[in-house]
C-alpha positions in Angstrom: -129.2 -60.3 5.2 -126.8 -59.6 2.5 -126.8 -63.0 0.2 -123.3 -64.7 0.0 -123.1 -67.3 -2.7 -121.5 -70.5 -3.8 -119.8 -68.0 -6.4 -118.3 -66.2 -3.3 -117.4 -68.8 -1.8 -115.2 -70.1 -4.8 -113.8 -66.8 -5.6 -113.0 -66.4 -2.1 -111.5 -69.9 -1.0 -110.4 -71.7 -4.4 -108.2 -74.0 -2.6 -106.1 -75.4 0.2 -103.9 -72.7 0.5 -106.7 -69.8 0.2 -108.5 -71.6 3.0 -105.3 -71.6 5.6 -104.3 -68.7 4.8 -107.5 -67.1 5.7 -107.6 -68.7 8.6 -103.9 -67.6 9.9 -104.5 -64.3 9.4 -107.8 -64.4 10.9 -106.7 -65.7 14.2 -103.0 -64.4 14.1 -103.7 -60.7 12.3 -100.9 -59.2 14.4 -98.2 -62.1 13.2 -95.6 -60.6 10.9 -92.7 -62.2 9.3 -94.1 -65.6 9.1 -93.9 -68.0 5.6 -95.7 -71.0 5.2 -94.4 -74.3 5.6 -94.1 -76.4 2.9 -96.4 -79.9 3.0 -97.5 -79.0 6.3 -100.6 -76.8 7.5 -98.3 -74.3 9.9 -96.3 -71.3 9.3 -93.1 -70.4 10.4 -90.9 -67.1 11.6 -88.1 -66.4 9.3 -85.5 -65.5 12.2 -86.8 -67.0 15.2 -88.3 -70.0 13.2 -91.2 -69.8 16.3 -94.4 -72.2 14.1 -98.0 -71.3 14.5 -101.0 -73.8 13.6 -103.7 -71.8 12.7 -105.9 -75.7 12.6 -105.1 -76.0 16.6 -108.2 -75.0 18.8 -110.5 -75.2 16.0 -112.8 -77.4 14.5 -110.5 -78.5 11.7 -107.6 -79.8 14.0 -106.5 -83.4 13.7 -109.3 -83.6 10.5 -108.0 -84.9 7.3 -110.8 -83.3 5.3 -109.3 -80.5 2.9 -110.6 -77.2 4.0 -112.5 -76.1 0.8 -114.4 -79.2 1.8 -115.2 -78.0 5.6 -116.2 -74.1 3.8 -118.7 -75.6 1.7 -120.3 -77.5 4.6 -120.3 -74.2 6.6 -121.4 -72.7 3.3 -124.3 -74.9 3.4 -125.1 -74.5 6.8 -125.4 -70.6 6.6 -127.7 -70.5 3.1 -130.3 -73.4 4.7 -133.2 -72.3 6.6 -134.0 -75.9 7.3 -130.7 -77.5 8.2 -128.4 -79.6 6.4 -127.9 -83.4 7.0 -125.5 -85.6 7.6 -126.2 -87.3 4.4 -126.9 -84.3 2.5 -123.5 -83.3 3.3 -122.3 -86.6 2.3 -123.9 -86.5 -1.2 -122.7 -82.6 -1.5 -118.9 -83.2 -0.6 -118.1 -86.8 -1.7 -117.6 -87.8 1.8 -118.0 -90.7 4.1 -121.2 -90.9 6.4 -119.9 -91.0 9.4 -117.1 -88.1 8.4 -120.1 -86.2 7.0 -122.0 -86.6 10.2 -118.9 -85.3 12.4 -118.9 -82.4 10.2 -122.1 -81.4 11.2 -121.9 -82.0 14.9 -118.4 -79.8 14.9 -120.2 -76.8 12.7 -123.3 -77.3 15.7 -121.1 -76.0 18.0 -120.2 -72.2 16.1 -123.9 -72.0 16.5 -124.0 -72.5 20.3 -126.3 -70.2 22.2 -124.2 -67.1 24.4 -125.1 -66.0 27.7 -127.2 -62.8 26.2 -129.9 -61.3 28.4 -133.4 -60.8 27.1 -135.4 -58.0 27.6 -138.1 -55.5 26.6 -141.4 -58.2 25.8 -140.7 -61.6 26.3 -143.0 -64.8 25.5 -142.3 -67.3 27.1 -143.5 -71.5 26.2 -142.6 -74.8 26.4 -142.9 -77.2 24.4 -142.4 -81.1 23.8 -140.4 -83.1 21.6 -139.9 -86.8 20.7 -141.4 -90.3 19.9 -145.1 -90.1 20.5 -146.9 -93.0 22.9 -150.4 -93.9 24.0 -152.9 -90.9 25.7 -150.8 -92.4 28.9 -147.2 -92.4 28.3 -146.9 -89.6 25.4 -144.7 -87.5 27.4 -142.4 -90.4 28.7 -140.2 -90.2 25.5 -140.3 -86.7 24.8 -137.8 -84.0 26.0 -138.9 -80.6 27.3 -137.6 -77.6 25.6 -137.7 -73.7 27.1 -138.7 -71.3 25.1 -138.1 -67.3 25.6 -138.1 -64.5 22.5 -138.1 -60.8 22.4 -140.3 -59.4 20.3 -138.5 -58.2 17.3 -135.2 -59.1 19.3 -133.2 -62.5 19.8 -134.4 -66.1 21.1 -132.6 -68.1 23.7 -133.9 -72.1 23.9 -132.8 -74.9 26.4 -133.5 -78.4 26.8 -135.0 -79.1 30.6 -134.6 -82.2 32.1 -138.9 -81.6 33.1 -141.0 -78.5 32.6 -141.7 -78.2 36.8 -141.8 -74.7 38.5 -138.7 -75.3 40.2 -136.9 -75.6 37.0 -138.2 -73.5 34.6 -138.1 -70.5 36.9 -134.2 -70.6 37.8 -133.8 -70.3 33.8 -136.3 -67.8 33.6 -134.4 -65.4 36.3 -131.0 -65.8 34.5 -132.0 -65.5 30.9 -134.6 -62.3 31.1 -133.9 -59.1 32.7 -136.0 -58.0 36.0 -138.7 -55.7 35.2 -139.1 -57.3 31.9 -142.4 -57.6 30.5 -143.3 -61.5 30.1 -146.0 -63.1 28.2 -146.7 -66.5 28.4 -149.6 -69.3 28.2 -152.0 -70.3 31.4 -149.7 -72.7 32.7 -150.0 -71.5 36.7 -146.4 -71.9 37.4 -145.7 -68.5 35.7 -147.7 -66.7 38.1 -144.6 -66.7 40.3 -143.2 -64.6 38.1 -144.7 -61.2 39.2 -143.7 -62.0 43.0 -141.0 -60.1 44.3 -138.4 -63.0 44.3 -138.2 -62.3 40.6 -139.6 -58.9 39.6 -141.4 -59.3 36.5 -144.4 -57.9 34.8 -146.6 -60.9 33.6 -149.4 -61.1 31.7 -151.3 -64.5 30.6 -152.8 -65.8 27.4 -155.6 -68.6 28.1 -155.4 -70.8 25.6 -157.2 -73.6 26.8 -160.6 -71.2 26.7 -159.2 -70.3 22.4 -157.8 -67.0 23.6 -155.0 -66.8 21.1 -154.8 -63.1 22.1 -155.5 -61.4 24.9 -155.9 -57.6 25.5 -153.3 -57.6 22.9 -151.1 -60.1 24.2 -150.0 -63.0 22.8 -147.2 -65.9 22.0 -147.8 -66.0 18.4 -143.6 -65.4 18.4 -142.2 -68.1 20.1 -145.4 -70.7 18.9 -144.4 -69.4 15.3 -140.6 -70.9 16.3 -141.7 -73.5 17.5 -143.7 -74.9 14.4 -140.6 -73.9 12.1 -138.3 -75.7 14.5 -140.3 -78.9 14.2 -141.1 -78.9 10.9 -137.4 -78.5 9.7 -136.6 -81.3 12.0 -138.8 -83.5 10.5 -138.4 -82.4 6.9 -134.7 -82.7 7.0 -132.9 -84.7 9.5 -136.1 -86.9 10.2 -135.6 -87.2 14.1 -133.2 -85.9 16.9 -132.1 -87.6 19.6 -132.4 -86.8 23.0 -128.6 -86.6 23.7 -128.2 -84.5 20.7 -131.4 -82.0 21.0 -129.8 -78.9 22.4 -127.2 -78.3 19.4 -129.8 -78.7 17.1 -132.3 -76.0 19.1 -129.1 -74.0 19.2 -129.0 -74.3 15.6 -132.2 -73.3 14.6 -131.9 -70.5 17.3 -128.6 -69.5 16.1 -130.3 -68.6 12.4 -133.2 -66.7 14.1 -131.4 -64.5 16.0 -129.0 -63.4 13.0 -132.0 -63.5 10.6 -131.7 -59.9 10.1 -128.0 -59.4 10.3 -126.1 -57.2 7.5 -123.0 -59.4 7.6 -123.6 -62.8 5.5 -124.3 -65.8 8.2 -121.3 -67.7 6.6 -119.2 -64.9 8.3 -120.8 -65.0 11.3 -120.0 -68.6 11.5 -116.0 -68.8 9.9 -115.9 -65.6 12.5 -116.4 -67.8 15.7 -113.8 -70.5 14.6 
């Protein structure tokens, strides 16, 4: 990934004005003959005086946090393998706590997972996450999280409300192509997967009896996201509530897929606004 710096970013966007005007004539290329309004974030049309707010629809509208404020958060979200807090963002920009936190949840949702199919070799996991309990009731807490990678490709997560057959399958069938070649643990739920009701090549890794891999298979990829997932998590923002899970897997999923992208992630991102 080509590396974009703070030093691009304040070449780039020096101040209020750079910001909007990036912004118009990122959403509104095609608009001619407009000027910009004087104390307000809009532009007008010198005949027909017709305004555009380039703010509306986005995740700046009705925010009265400068712009070159809102870059540098998305600045910091693209350059951060780990994440960014609410509070880091809070010591970073000067703001308040609770603006710093909304900051995060509206740059979240440029990294929101698309409806791409997977295909080729896919592993395929679940996993748990949450407050821990006794032997007993350690699951109780905990939300279940679906797991499927291409090898060498893209990764698609979701929250579940449970990891039963009948729900992990439905996601299975709409997320991976038929005929696709799936790898996954012993869990006997996946054996549906080779029936003809979804079409798939399967092929199993035991774990339980230390196979780790298995006439060359294995889930070494998506077990590998996993522990990075997690350990980010509880490195940086500590711990993730239930409610909020799924935009932070989308996240951490977001930076994977674009991990080996020749456009600069903070492109990617301001792109999607």
């Amino acid at each position: 990934m080509n590396k974009y710096t703070i030093n691009h970013l304040r070449e780039q966007y020096p101040t209020e004005d750079a910001c909007l005007d990036y912004l118009f004539h990122k959403r509104f290329p095609e608009a001619q003959g407009y000027y910009r309004v004087r104390g307000r974030k809009c532009y007008s049309h010198k005949t027909t005086r017709h305004q555009i707010h380039p703010l509306a629809g986005t995740i700046f509208e009705k925010s009265t946090t400068p712009l070159t404020l809102w870059f540098h958060a998305i600045f910091l979200f693209s350059t951060s393998k780990n994440g960014v807090s609410a509070k880091e963002l809070q010591r970073q920009l000067g703001v308040t706590y609770k603006c710093a936190w909304r900051m995060a949840f509206e740059i979240r949702t440029l990294m929101k997972q698309d409806g791409h199919v997977l295909k080729g070799t896919v592993e395929i996991d679940e996993t748990y996450y949450g407050k821990g309990g006794t032997h007993k009731t350690k699951f109780k807490n905990k939300a279940a999280l679906l797991g499927m990678v291409e090898r060498k490709g893209e990764i698609k997560v979701q929250k579940l409300p449970n990891r039963r057959v009948e729900v992990i399958l439905p996601v299975i069938k709409e997320s991976v192509e038929r005929g696709t070649h799936i790898v996954t643990d012993e869990y006997a739920g996946y054996d549906r997967l080779r029936g003809s009701a979804y079409g798939y090549r399967h092929s199993n890794v035991k774990h339980g009896k230390h196979h780790f891999s298995w006439k060359g298979q294995n889930t070494n990829t998506i077990e590998g996201f996993w522990g990075q997932f997690k350990r980010s998590v509880r490195g940086t923002y500590h711990f993730v509530s239930s409610q909020h899970l799924q935009s932070y897997v989308d996240e951490f999923a977001y930076r994977y897929n674009h991990r080996a992208s020749s456009v600069p992630l903070f492109e990617t991102l301001m792109a999607r606004i």
